[in-house]
VOTI-456905 format. One record per atom (N, C-alpha, C): residue in three letters; atom name; x, y, z. Coordinates in Angstrom, 2 decimals. Layout:
BEGIN
SITE  type  atom       px       py       pz
SITE   ALA    CA        X        Y        Z
...
# end
This chain:
BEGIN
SITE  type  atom       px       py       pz
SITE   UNK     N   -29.25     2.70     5.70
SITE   UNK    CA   -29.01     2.73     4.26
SITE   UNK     C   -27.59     3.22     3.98
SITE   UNK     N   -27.33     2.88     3.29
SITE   UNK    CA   -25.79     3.23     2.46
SITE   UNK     C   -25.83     4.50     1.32
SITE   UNK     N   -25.35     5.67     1.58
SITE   UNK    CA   -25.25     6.41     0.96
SITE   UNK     C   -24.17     7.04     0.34
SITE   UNK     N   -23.20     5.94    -0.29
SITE   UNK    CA   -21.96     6.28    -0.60
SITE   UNK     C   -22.66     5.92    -2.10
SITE   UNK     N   -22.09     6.52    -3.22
SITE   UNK    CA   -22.60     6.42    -4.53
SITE   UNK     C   -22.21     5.10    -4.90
SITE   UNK     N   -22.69     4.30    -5.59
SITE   UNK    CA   -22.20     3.51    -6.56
SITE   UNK     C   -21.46     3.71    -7.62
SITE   UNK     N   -20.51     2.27    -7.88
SITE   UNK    CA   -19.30     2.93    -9.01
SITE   UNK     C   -20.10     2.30    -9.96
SITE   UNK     N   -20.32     2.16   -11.25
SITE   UNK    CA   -20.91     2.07   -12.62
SITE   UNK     C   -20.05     2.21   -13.51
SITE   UNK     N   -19.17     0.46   -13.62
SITE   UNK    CA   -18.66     0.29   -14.73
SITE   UNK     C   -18.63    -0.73   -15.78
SITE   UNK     N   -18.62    -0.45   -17.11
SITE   UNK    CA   -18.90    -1.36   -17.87
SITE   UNK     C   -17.41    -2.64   -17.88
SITE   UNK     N   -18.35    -3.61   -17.48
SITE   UNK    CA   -17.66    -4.80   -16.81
SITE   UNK     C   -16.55    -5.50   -17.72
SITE   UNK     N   -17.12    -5.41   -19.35
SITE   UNK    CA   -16.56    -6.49   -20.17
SITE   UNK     C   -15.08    -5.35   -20.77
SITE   UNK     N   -15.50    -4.18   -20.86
SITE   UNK    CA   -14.75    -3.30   -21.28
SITE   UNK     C   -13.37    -2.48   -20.45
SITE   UNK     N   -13.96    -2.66   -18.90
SITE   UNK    CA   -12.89    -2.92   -18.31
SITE   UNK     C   -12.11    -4.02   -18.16
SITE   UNK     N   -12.56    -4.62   -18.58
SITE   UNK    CA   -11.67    -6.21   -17.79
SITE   UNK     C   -10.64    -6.10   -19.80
SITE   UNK     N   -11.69    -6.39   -20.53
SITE   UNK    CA   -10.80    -6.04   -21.66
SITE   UNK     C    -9.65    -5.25   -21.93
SITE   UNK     N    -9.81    -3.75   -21.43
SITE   UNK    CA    -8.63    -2.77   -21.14
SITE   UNK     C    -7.80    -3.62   -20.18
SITE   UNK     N    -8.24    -3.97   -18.93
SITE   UNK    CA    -6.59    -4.31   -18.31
SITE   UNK     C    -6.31    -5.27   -18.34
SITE   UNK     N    -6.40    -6.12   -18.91
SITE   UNK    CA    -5.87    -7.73   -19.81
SITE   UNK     C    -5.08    -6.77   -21.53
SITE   UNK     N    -5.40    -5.92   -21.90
SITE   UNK    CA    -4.64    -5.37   -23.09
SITE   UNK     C    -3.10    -4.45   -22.37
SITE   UNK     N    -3.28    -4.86   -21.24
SITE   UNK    CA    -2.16    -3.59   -20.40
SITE   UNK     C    -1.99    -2.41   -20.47
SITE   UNK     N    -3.33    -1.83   -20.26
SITE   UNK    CA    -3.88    -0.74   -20.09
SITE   UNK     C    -3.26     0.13   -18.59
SITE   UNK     N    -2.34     0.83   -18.78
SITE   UNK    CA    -2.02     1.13   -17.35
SITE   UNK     C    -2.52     1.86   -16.30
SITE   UNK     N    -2.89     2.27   -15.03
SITE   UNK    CA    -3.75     2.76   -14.63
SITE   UNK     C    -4.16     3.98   -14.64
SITE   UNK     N    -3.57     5.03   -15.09
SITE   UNK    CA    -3.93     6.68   -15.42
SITE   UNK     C    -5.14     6.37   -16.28
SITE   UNK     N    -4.81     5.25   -17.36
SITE   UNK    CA    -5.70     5.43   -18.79
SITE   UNK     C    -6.90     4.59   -17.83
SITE   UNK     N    -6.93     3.59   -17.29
SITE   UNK    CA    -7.48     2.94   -16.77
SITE   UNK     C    -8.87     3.66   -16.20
SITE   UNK     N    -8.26     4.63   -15.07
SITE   UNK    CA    -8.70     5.55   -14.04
SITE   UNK     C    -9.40     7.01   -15.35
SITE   UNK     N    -8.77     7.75   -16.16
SITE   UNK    CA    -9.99     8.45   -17.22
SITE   UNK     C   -10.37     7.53   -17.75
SITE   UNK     N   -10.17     6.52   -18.14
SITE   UNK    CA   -11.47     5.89   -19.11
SITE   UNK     C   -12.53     5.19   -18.40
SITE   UNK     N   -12.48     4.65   -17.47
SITE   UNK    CA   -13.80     4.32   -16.41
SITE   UNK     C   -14.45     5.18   -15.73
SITE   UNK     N   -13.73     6.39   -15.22
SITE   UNK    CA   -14.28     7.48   -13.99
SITE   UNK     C   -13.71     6.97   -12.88
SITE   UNK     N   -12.63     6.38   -13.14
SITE   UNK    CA   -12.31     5.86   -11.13
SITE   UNK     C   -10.71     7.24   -10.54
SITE   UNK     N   -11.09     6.71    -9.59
SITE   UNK    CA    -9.62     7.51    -8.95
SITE   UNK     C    -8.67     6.59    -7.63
SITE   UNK     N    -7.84     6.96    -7.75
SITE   UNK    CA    -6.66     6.09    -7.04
SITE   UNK     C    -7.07     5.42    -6.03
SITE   UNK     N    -8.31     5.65    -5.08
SITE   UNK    CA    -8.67     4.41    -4.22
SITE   UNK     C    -9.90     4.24    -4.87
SITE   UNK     N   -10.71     4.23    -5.54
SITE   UNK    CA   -11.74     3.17    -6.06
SITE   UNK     C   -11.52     2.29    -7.12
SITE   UNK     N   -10.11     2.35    -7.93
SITE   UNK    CA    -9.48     1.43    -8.78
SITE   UNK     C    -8.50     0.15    -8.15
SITE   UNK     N    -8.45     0.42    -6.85
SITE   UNK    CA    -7.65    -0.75    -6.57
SITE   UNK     C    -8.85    -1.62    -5.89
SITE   UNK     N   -10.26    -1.05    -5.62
SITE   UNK    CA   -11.19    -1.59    -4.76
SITE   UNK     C   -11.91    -2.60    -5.94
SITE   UNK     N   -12.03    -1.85    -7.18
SITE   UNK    CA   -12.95    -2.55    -8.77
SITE   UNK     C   -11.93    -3.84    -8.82
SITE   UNK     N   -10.06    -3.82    -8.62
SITE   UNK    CA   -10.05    -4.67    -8.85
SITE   UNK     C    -9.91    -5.51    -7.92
SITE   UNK     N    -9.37    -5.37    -6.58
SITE   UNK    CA    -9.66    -6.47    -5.81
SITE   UNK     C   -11.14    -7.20    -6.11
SITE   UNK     N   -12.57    -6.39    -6.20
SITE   UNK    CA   -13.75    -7.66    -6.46
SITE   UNK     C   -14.10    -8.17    -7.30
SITE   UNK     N   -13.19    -7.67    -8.70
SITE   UNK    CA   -13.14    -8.51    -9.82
SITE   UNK     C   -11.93    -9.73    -9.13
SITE   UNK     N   -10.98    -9.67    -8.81
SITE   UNK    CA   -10.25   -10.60    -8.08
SITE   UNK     C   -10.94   -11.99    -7.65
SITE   UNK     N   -11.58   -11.37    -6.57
SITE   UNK    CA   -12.70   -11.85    -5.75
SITE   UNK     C   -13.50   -13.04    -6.20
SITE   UNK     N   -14.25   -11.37    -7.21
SITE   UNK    CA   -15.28   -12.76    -8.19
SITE   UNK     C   -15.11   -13.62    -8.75
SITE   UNK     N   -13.38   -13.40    -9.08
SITE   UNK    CA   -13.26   -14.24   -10.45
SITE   UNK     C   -13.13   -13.87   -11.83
SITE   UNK     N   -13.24   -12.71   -11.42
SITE   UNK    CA   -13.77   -12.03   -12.98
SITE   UNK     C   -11.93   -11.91   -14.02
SITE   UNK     N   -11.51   -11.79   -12.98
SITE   UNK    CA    -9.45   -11.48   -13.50
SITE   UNK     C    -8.83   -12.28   -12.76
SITE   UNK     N    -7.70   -12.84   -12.55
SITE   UNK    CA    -6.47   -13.26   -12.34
SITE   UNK     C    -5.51   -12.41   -12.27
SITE   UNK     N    -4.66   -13.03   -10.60
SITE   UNK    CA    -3.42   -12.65   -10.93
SITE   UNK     C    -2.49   -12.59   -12.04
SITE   UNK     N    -2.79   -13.42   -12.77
SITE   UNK    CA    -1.63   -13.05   -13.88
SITE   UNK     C    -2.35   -12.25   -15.02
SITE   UNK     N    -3.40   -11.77   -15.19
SITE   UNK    CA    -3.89   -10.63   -15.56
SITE   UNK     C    -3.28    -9.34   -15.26
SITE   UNK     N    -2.62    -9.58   -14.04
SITE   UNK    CA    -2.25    -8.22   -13.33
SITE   UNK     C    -0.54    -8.46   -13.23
SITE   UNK     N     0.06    -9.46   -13.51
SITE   UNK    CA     1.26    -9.85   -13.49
SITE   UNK     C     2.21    -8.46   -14.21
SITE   UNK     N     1.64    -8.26   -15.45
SITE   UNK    CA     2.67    -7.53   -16.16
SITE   UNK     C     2.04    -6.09   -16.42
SITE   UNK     N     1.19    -5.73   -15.87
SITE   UNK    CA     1.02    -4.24   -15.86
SITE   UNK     C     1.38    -2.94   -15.07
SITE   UNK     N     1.71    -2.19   -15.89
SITE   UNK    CA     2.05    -0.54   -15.55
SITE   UNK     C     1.28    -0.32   -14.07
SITE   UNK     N     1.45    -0.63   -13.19
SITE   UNK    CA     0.96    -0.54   -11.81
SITE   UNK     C     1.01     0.97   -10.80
SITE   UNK     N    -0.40     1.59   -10.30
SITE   UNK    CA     0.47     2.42    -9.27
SITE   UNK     C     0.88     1.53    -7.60
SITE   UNK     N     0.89     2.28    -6.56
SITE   UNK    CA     1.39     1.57    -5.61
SITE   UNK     C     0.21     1.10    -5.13
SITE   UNK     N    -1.15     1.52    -5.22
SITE   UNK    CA    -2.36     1.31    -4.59
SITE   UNK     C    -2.97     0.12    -5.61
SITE   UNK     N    -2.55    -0.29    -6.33
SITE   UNK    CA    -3.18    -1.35    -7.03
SITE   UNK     C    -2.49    -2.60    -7.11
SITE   UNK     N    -0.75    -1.84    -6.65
SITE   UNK    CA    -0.10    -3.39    -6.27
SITE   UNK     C    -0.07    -3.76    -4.92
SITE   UNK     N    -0.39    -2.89    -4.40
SITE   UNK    CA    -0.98    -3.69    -2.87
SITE   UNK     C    -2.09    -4.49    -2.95
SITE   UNK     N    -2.88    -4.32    -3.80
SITE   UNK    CA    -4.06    -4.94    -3.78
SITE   UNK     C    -3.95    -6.78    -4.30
SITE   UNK     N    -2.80    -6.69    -5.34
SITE   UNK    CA    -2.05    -7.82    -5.93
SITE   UNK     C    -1.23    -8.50    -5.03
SITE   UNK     N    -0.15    -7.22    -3.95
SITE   UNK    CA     0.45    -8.66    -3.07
SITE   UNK     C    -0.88    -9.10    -1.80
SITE   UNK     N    -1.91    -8.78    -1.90
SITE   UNK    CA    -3.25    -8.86    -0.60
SITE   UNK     C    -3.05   -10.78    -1.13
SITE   UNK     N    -3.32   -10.74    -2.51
SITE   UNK    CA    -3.49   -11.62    -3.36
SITE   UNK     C    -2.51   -12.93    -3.06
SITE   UNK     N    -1.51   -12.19    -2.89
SITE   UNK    CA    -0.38   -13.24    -3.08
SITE   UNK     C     0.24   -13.95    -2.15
SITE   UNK     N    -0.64   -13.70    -0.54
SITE   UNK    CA    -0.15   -14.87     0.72
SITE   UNK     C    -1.42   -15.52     0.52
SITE   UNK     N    -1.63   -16.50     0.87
SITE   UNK    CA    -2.88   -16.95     1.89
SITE   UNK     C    -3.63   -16.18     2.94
SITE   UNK     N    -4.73   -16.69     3.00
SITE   UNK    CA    -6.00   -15.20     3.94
SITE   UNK     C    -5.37   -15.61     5.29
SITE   UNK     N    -5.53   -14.76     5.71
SITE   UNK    CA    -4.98   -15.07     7.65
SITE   UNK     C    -3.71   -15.73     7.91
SITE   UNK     N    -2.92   -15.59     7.08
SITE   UNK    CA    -1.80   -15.22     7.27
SITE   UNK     C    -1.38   -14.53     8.37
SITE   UNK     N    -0.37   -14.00     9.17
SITE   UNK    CA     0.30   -12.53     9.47
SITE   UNK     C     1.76   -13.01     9.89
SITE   UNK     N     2.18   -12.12     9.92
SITE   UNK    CA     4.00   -12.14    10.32
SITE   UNK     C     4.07   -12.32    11.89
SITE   UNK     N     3.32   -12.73    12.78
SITE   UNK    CA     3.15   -12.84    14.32
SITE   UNK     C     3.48   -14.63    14.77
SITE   UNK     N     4.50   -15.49    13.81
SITE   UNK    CA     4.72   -16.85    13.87
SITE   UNK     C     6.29   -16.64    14.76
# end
């Protein structure tokens, strides 16, 4: 079993905040997240579908959430070993 808590966030209201360019401090108190479970919400909104890169194009970024954006921005299996 998995005993790491679940994150519990309201889906439409986040995605709303960071499409308004909500930057991530406000982001992080107004959901309950902290600097590594906010870049994880959005990579699987990513994922799902739920946001777009260019959702994330023009926002107030920390460094842990724009890594998560350039993850985004090669092709999967990629690596620099050519």
């Amino acid at each position: 079993m998995d005993d790491k808590p679940k994150i519990k966030i309201r889906l439409k209201a986040f995605i709303k905040d960071l499409r308004s360019g909500m930057d991530d401090s406000s982001l992080m108190e107004r959901h309950n997240l902290n600097q590594s479970t906010l870049p994880k919400v959005i990579g699987q909104l990513l994922e799902a579908g739920h946001i777009s890169e260019e959702d994330l194009s023009s926002r107030n970024v920390l460094d842990s959430t724009q890594k998560v954006v350039d993850l985004f921005s090669f092709p999967f299996g990629s690596d620099d070993k050519e």
